[in-house]
ZADREN-246455 format. One line per 10 residues: number of its first residue (from 1); their letters; for each residue z, x, y of C-alpha. Coordinates in pm, whole numbers, plus 50000, padded with zeros to 5 digits. Example, Ala and Ser with C-alpha at 12.3 -4.5 7.8 and 13.67 -1.06 7.14 Angstrom:
<sites>
1) AS) 50780,51230,49550; 50714,51367,49894;
</sites>
This chain:
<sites>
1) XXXXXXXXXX) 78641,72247,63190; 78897,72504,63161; 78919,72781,63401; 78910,73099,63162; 79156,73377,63364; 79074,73705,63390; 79169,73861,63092; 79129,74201,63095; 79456,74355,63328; 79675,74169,63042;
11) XXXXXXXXXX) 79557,74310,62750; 79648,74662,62661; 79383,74760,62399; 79133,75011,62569; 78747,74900,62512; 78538,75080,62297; 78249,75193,62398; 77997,74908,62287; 78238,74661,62504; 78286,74875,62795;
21) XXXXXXXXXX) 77863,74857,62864; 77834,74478,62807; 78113,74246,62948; 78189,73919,62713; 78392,73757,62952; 78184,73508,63235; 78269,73240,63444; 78374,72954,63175; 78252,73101,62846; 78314,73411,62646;
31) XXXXXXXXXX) 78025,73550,62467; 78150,73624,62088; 77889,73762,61971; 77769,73983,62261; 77381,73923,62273; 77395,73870,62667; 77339,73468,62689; 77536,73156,62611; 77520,73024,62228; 77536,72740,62158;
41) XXXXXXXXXX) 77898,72756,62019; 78002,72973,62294; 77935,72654,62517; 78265,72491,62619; 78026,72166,62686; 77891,72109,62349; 78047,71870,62103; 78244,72125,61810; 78027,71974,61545; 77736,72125,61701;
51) XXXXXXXXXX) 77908,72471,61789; 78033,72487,61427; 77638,72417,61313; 77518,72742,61525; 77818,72957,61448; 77762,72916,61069; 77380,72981,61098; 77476,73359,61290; 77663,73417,61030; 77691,73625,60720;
61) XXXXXXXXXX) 77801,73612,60388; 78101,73866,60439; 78168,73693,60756; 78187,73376,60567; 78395,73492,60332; 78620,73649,60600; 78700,73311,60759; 78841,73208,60383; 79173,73417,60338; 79499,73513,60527;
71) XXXXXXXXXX) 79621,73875,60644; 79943,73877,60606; 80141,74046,60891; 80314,74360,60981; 80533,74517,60733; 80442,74266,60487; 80097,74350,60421; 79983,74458,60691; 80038,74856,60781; 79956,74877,61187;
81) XXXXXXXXXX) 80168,74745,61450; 79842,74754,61661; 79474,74777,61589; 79419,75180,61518; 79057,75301,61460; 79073,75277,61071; 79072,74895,61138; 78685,74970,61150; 78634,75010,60771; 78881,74744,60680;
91) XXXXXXXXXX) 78740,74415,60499; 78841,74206,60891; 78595,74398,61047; 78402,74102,60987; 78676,73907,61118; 78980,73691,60934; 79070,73307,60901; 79443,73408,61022; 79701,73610,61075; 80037,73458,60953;
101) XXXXXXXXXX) 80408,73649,61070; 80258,73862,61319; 80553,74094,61446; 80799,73827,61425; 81064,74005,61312; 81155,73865,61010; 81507,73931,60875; 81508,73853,60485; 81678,74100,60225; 81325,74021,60075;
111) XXXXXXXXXX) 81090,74073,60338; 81260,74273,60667; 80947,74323,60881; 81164,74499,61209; 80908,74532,61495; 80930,74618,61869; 80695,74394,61949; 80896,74060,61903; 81156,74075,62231; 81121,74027,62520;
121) XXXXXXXXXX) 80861,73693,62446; 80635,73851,62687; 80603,74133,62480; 80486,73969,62171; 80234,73752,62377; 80098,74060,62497; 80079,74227,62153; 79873,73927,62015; 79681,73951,62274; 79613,74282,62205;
131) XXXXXXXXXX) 79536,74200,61853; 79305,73873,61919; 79131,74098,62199; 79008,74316,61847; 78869,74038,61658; 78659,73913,61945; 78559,74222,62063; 78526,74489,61779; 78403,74208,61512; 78023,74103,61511;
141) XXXXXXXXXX) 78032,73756,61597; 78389,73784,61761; 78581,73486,61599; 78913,73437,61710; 79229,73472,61492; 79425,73172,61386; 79813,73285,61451; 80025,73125,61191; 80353,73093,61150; 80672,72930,60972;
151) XXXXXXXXXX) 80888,72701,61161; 81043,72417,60945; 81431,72438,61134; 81255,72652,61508; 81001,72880,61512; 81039,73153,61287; 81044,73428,61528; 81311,73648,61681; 81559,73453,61894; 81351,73151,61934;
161) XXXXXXXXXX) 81557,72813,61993; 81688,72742,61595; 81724,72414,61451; 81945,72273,61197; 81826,72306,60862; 81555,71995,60779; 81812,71869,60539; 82058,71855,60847; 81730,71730,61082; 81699,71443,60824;
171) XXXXXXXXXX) 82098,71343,60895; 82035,71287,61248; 81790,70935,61157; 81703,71025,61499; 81292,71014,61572; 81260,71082,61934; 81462,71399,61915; 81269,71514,61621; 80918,71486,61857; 81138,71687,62090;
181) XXXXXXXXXX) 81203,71865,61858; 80840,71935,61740; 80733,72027,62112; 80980,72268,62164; 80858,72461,61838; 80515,72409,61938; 80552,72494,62287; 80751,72847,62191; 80459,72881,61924; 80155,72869,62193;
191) XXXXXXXXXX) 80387,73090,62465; 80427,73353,62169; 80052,73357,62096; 80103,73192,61722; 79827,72875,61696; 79998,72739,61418; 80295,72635,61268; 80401,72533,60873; 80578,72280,60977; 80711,71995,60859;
201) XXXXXXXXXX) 80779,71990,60499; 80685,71642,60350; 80831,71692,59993; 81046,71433,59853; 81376,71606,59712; 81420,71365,59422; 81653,71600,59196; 81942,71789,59388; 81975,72085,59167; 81660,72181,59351;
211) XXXXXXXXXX) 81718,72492,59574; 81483,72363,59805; 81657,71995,59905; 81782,72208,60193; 81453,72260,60319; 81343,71892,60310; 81412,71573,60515; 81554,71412,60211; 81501,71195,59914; 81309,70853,60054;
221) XXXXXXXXXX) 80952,70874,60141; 80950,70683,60461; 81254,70851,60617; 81052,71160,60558; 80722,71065,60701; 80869,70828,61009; 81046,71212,61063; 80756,71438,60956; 80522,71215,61157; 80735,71304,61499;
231) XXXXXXXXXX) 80788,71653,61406; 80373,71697,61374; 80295,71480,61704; 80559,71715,61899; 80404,72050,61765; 80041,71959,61829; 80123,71778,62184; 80156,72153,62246; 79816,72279,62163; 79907,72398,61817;
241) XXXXXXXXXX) 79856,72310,61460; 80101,72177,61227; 80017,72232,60861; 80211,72047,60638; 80376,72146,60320; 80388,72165,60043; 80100,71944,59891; 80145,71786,59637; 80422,71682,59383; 80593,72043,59434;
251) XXXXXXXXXX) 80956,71911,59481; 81017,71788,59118; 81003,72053,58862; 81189,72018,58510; 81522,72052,58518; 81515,72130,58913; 81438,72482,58798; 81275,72691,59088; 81112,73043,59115; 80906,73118,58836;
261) XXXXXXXXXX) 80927,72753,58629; 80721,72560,58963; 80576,72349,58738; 80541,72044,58519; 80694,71764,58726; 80669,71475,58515; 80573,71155,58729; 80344,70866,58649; 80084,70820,58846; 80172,70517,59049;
271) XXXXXXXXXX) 80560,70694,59148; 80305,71013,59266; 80149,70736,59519; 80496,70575,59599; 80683,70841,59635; 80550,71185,59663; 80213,71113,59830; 80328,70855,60053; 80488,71115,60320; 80158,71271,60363;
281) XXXXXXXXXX) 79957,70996,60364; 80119,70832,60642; 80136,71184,60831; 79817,71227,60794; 79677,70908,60877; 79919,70850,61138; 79938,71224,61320; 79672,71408,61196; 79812,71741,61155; 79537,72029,61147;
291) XXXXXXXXXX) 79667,72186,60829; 79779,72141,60494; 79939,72395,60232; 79843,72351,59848; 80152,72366,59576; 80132,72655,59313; 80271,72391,59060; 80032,72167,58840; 80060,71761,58836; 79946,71622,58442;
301) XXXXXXXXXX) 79784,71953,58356; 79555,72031,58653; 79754,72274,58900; 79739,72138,59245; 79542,72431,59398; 79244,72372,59131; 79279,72014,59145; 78906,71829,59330; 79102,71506,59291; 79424,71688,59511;
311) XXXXXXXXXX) 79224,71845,59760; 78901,71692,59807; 78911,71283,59691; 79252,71191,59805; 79312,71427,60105; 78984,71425,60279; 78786,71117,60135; 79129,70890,60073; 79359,71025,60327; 79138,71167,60618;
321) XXXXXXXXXX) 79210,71486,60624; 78988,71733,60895; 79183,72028,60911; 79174,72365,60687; 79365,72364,60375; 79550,72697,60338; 79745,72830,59972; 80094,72865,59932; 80181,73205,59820; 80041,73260,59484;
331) XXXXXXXXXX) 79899,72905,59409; 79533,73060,59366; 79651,73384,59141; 79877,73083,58949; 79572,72935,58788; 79532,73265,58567; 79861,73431,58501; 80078,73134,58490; 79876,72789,58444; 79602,72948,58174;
341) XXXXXXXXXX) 79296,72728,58312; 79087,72971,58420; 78995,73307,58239; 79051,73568,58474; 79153,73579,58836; 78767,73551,58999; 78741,73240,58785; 79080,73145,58954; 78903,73175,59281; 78611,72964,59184;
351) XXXXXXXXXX) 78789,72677,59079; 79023,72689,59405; 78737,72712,59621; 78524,72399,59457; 78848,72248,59411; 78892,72239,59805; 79071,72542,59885; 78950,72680,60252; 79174,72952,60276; 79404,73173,60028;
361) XXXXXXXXXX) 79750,73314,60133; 79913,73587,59983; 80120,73902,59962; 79830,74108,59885; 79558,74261,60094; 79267,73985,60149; 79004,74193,59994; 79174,74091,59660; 79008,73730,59695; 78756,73812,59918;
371) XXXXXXXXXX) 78573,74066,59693; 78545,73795,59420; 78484,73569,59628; 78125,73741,59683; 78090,73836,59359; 78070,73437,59260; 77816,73391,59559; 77570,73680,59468; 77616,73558,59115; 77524,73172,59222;
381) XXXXXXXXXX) 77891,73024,59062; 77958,72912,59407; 77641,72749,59671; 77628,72823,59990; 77688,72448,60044; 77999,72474,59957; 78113,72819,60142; 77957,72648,60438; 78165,72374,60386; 78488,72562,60342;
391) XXXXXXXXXX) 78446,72772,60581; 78309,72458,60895; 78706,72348,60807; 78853,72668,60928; 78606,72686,61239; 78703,72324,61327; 79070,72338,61377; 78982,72701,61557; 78752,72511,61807; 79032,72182,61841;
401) XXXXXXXXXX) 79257,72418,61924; 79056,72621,62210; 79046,72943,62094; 78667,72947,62150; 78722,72869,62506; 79067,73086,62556; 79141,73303,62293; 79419,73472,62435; 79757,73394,62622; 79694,73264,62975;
411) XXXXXXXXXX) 80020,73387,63055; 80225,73632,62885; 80448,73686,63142; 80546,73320,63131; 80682,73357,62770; 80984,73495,62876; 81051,73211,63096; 80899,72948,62787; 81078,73044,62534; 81459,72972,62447;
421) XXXXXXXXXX) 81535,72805,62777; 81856,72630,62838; 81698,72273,62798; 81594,72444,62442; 81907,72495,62386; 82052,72147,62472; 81833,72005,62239; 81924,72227,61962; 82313,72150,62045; 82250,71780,62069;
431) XXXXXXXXXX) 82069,71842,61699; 82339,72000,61538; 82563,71706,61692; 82384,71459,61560; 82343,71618,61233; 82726,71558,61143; 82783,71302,60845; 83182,71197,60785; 83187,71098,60450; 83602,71016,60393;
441) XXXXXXXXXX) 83816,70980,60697; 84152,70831,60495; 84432,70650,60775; 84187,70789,61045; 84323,71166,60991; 83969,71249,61238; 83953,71290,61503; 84230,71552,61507; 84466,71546,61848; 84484,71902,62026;
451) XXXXXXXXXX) 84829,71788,62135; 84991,71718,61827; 84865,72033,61614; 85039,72354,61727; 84934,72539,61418; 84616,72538,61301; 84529,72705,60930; 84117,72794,60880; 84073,72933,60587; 83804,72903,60306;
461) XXXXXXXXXX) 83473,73129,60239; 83260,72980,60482; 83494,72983,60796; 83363,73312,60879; 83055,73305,60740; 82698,73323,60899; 82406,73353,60709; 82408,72987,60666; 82274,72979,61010; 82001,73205,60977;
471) XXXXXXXXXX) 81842,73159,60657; 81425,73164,60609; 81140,73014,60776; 81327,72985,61082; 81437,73198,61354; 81652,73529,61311; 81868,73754,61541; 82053,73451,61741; 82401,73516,61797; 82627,73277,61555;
481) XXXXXXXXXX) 82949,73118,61612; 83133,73087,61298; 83372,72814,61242; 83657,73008,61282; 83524,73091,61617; 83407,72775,61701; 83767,72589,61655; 83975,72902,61852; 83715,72857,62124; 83816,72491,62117;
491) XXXXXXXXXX) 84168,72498,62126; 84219,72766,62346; 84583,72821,62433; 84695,72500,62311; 84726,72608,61953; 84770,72908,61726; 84478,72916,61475; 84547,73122,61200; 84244,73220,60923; 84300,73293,60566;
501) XXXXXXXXXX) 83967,73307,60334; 84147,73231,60056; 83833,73280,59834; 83495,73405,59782; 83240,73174,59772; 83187,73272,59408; 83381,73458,59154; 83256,73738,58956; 83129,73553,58622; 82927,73279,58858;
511) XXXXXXXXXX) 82754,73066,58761; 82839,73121,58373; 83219,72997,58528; 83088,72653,58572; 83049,72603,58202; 83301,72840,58057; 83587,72869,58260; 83743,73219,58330; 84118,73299,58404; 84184,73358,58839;
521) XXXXXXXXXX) 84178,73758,58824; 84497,73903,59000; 84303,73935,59335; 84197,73564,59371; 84526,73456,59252; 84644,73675,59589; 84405,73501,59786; 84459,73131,59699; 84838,73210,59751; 84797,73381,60086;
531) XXXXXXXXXX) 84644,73061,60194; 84891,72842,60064; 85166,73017,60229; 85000,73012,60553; 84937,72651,60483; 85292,72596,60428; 85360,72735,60799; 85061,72509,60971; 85047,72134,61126; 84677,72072,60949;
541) XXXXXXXXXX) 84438,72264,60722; 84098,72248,60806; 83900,72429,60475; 83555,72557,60530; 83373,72561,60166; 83021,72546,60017; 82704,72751,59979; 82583,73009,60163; 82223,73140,60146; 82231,73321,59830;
551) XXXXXXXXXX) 82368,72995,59641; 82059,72794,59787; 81715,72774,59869; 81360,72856,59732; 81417,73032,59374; 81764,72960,59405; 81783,72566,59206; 82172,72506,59026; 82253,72365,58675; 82598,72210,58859;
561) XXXXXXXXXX) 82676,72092,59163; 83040,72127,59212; 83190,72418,59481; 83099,72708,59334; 83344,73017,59202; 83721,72929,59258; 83694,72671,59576; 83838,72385,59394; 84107,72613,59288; 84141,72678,59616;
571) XXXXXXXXXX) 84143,72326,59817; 84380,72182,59470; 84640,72424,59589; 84608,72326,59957; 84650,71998,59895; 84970,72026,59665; 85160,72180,59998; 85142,71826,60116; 84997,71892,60469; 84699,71734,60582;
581) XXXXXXXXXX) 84350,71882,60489; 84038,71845,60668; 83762,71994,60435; 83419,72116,60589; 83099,72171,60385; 82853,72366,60453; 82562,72355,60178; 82212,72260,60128; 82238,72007,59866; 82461,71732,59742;
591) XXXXXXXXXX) 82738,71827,59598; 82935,71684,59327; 83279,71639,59474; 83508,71373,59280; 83831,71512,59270; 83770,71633,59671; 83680,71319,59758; 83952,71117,59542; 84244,71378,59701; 84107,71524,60024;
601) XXXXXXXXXX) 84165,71273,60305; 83912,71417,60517; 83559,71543,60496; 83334,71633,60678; 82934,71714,60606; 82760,71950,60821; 82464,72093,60578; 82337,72403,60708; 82383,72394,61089; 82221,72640,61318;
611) XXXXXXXXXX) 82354,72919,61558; 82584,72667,61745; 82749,72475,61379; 83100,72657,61480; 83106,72459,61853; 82945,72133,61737; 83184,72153,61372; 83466,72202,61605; 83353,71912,61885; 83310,71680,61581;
621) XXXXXXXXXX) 83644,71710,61393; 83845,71714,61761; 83672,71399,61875; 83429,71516,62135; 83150,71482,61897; 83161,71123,61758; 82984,71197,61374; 82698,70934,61336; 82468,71087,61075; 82381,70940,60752;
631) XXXXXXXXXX) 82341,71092,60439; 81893,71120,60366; 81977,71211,60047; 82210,70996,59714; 82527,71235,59656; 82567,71165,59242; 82949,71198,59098; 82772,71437,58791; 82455,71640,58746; 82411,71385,58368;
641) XXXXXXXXXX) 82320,71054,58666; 82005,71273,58740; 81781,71141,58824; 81971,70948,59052; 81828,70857,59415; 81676,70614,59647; 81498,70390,59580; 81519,70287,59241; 81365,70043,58976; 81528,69726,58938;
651) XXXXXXXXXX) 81831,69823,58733; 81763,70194,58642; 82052,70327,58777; 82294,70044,58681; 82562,70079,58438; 82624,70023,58069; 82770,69637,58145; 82628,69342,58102; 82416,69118,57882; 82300,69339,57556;
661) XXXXXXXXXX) 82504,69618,57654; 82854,69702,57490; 82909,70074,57591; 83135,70252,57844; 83034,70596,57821; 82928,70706,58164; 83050,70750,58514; 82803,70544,58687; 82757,70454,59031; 82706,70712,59360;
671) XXXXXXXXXX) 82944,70901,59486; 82802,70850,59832; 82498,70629,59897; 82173,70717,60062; 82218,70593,60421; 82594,70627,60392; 82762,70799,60665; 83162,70724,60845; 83217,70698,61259; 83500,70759,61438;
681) XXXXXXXXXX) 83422,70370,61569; 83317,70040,61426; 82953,69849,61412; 82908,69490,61374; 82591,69321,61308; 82474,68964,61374; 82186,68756,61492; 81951,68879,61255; 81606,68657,61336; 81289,68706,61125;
691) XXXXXXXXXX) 80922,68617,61305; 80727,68483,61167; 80899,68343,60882; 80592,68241,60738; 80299,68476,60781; 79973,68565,60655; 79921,68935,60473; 79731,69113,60755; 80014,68988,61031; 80287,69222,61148;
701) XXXXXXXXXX) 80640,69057,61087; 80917,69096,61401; 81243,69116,61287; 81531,69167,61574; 81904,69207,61512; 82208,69299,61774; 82463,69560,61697; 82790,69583,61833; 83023,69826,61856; 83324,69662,61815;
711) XXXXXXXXXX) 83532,70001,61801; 83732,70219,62125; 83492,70503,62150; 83139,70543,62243; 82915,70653,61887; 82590,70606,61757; 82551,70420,61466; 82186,70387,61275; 82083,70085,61200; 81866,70071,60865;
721) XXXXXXXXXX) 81647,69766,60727; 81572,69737,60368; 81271,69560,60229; 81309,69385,59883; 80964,69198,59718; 81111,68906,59498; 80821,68901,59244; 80510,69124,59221; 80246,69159,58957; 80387,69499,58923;
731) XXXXXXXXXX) 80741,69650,58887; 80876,69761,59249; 81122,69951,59364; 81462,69713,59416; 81413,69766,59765; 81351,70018,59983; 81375,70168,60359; 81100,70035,60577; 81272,70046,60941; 81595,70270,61101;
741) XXXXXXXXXX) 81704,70307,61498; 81942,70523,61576; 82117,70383,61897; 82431,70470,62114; 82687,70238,62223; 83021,70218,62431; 83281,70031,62329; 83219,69685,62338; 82826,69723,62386; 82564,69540,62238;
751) XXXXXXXXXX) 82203,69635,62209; 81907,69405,62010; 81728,69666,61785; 81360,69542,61707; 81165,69615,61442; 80811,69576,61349; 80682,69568,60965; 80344,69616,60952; 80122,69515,60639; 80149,69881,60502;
761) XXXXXXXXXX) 80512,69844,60485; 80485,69527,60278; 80192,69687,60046; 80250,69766,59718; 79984,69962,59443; 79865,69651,59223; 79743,69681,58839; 79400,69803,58995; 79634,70084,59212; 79516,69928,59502;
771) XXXXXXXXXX) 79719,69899,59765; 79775,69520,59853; 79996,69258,60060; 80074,69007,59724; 80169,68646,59839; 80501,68591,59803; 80879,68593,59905; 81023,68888,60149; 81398,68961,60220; 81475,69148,60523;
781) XXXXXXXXXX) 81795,69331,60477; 82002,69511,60734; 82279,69791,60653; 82454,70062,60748; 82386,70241,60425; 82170,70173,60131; 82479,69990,59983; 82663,69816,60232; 82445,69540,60352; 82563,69343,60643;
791) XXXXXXXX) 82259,69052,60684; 81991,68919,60492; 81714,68685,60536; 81359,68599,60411; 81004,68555,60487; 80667,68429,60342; 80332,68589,60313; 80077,68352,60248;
</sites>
């Protein structure tokens, strides 16, 4: 049992009187609800299903109800740094499911919630102590707060260790530093006083207009959920919850259009099982994460967040889910204003809650579902069954995660010591390191000698940009080094950098410019010739172009997918001066690039990196940094290919060619595969062996191959197995990713990678949707991309 510290010195909220005659705090126990003896659910020694049983029977109805939405926190709903008296006839005196964004500081131009209770660490573990130390001891029955927060690239809080954006985190193919990852968020989480953490997001991002593929781990369901799998272990090995998001079929609305259109994604049902389901499934089965967040979009006419079949039959009953089930923003008030299924809103509210729902979010006060909520109990639409029900989910994670034992901080001092460390740090570096995808390294222009480049042109919108590195759900206020920064730091005194922008990242008539095209104005004529005639002067050009934050993300989809505003214009003229150019990107989708990629001789990938992109971008094109990411997601040559991604049916993304087919009127093929990715050294594969090569359809099948690098520098290469099922009863994919290892090797090394396919990865969903190992004929592929396979070689099932 626990020793429970001695709380009260910490915690800086004076007792009211009530508390001050009776103390809650004893020797191993707390007691919540004040009446002087040991409850049953105040007993550390009881089994939780038992403690949940006696909580619920002390219970009321508006305590009930409490335990069912969210308070939003400071600044954007709620009004008090600290609990003030008034708190008294507020609808969480009877207590609150959780608190999500408490004084974290946010920096959005949406939502700014400044707060001095963020920095130092210890200060903010202190504050939610203060706030906790309310709920348990100025509410009734004295149920602890649930602490949520965001934290899908670090810990959305203020100077917490940042990540690379998950689209970058999904380039690195790398699981064991994703579970570090995952503890380091976690572990910052629990010093801070947060319980739990939306974290990872599982969605698929099958169309890349989508703003949101830069939030996501990419395009193929088992990279995301070998990823999102590691990223949940490594947050909950700290104590806290992971809730995943967003669930389910959120990531493909019509059109990629975001913001107000989240809807109508049309998928048949078996793709939904395939492809968007599978993530979560195998997270959830595999992790068990304490948390799940519903989608505000609908999936065949049923939204998501009213859906029994979403929330109830295939997550609990199908999938095993245990935790609490908690609404993204809106989802609930969706169902009436935008979806038209129920009525009015308090019908909304019934159908989330008998749908599954156990607790609503949103940027309202809670009383606005709570007080309807009530109204359908007194009024007998909703059973007490079911509230119970609802409400045993929320108490469940609370008790897995302790807070009936110790509700507060142990240590807030510690924080400061927790959170951000150096080894943090390191991680984050190595991250953004391994994040790096070459895609076109022409005559082996990379890596660039220091020696033999005297001057050095930067130039390009995003070469002194930085809200790239900072952008939302993760954390703010970290110093950033810019590009620009990065590659002076670099050089040093061995070469004169010199930085031109050359051009905004858009022009004024963006993004009407990308379908009709506007004359350069007299100022960006100015700036595209500045940088030519500083290009003229320089050894090499290195351009820094993409999309900042503003150009992509949630509410922020595209219609095209080439640079945006006048940076073609920009790179066309640097290449005409006939020096070399190196061109960086830094976006959060795929961009279409042809004539960059047919011209440029070298480019370079590096998503949205965090604080530290500048160093690791500079590192990576000077050789230090050896680039061994691969793409997660299919770069298409035109936005008319979508959809276009991995993996396919058999021939759906072929061309026009071939037997009954006479026309030649598309560009067809990718412009880079999924799995794709250059090194600065060479892999070669051999000795692939298959065991056993005749199996029955319960066995696991051992398949070994060695990897080489045959190169003169030291890189990582990831080595990815594709699975292809000669003939089903049902169409399958052509074949898809079921196995990856990133490993490191020095010149000349060899390492045996081994991997083991287990019957799930064979399964596919029969004419009965089933899921079943068919009898039959197995190739094992291995590749370096989704494209360029290097061995094959088959196996029976019997």
């Amino acid at each position: 049992m626990k020793k429970l510290p001695l709380l009260l010195p910490l915690l800086g909220l004076a007792l009211s009187a009530p508390a001050q005659q009776k103390n809650i705090y004893h020797k191993g126990w707390v007691d919540f609800n004040k009446n002087g003896r040991m409850d049953v659910f105040e007993d550390p020694s009881q089994n939780i299903e038992k403690r949940i049983a006696d909580l619920l029977s002390q219970m009321t109805v508006d305590e009930k109800t409490c335990q069912m939405a969210t308070l939003y926190g400071y600044k954007r709903v709620l009004k008090d740094e600290m609990p003030v008296a008034g708190w008294k006839n507020e609808i969480w005196k009877d207590g609150i499911a959780n608190i999500d964004e408490e004084l974290n500081n946010l920096t959005s131009h949406t939502d700014d919630a400044p707060t001095q209770y963020s920095y130092p660490f210890s200060k903010h573990a202190s504050a939610i102590n203060t706030v906790q130390k309310w709920f348990v001891e100025e509410t009734r029955m004295g149920i602890p707060v649930d602490f949520t927060n965001e934290g899908i690239h670090g810990l959305n809080h203020d100077r917490a260790t940042p990540l690379p954006a998950p689209i970058g985190i999904g380039s690195t193919w790398d699981k064991q530093l994703v579970r570090q990852a995952g503890q380091t968020v976690g572990r910052e989480a629990k010093a801070l006083g947060y319980t739990n953490v939306y974290a990872p997001i599982l969605d698929p991002a099958r169309d890349q207009r989508w703003g949101r593929v830069v939030e996501c781990y990419g395009e193929n369901p088992f990279l995301i959920a070998e990823l999102g799998k590691q990223m949940v272990l490594g947050i909950q090995e700290e104590g806290v919850a992971s809730t995943l998001k967003h669930y389910a079929v959120y990531s493909v609305p019509k059109g990629g259009r975001d913001g107000s259109a989240r809807t109508d994604p049309h998928v048949a049902p078996r793709e939904m099982h395939q492809i968007y389901l599978y993530p979560f499934r195998r997270v959830i089965q595999e992790a068990h994460p304490m948390g799940v967040m519903s989608s505000y979009n609908d999936y065949d006419g049923v939204p998501i967040t009213g859906s029994y079949y979403f929330l109830t039959e295939l997550l609990r009953q199908k999938f095993g889910f245990q935790g609490y089930v908690v609404s993204d923003s809106e989802a609930v008030e969706f169902l009436y204003s935008k979806h038209k299924v129920a009525i009015d809103y308090k019908e909304a509210v019934r159908q989330a809650v008998e749908a599954g729902l156990n607790v609503r979010t949103n940027f309202t006060m809670p009383q606005t579902f709570i007080l309807p909520l009530r109204e359908l109990i007194k009024e007998n639409r909703i059973s007490m069954k079911v509230i119970d029900s609802r409400v045993a989910d929320v108490l469940r994670v609370k008790f897995r995660l302790g807070l009936f034992d110790n509700p507060y901080v142990k240590d807030p001092k510690a924080a400061d010591k927790i959170v951000h460390t150096a080894a943090a740090a390191q991680m984050s570096l190595q991250m953004n390191r391994e994040a790096m995808v070459l895609l076109k390294n022409q005559d082996n222009l990379l890596p660039l000698d220091k020696s033999k480049y005297k001057n050095i042109l930067v130039t390009g919108p995003l070469a002194a940009e930085t809200n790239y590195a900072i952008s939302r759900y993760g954390p703010s206020h970290n110093p950033v080094i810019t590009v620009l920064e990065g590659i002076k730091n670099y050089v040093g005194g061995n070469a004169k950098v010199n930085y031109v922008k050359g051009c905004n990242i858009i022009d004024a008539t963006w993004p009407e410019s990308e379908i009709i095209e506007t004359p350069l104005t007299v100022a960006e004529q100015a700036g595209i010739d500045s940088a030519v005639a500083q290009a003229k002067q320089s050894d090499i050009i290195i351009a820094v172009v993409g999309e900042d934050n503003e150009r992509v993300g949630e509410s922020l989809s595209r219609t095209g997918l080439n640079l945006p505003g006048r940076q073609l214009k920009l790179i066309q003229a640097l290449q005409a001066t006939g020096k070399p150019v190196v061109m960086v990107m830094i976006n959060g989708q795929p961009l279409t690039i042809n004539w960059e990629n047919k011209y440029v001789p070298a480019i370079l990938e590096a998503w949205f990196p965090s604080v530290q992109g500048g160093q690791v971008i500079a590192e990576t094109l000077f050789g230090d940094n050896n680039p061994g990411g691969k793409l997660p997601i299919t770069f298409p040559k035109t936005t008319g290919q979508i959809e276009f991604n991995f993996p396919f049916k058999p021939n759906s993304q072929a061309g026009q060619g071939g037997q009954n087919s006479w026309g030649h009127t598309s560009v067809n093929g990718a412009l880079y595969p999924f799995g794709y990715g250059l090194s600065y050294t060479q892999f070669e594969y051999s000795n692939l062996q298959v065991s056993p090569e005749k199996g029955q359809s319960q066995g696991d099948v051992t398949v070994t191959v060695d990897v080489t690098n045959t190169g003169r520098r030291k890189g990582d290469d990831v080595v990815q197995l594709y699975l292809k099922d000669d003939i089903s009863t049902v169409t399958t994919y052509e074949y898809d990713l079921r196995g990856f290892e990133r490993v490191t090797l020095n010149p000349g090394e060899k390492k045996t990678v081994t991997f083991t396919l287990h019957p799930d990865d064979l399964a596919l969903l029969d004419k009965n949707m089933n899921w079943t190992v068919e009898p039959g004929t197995f190739q094992v592929w291995i590749g370096s991309s989704s494209e360029d396979i290097k061995l094959k070689k088959g196996f029976t099932v019997e």
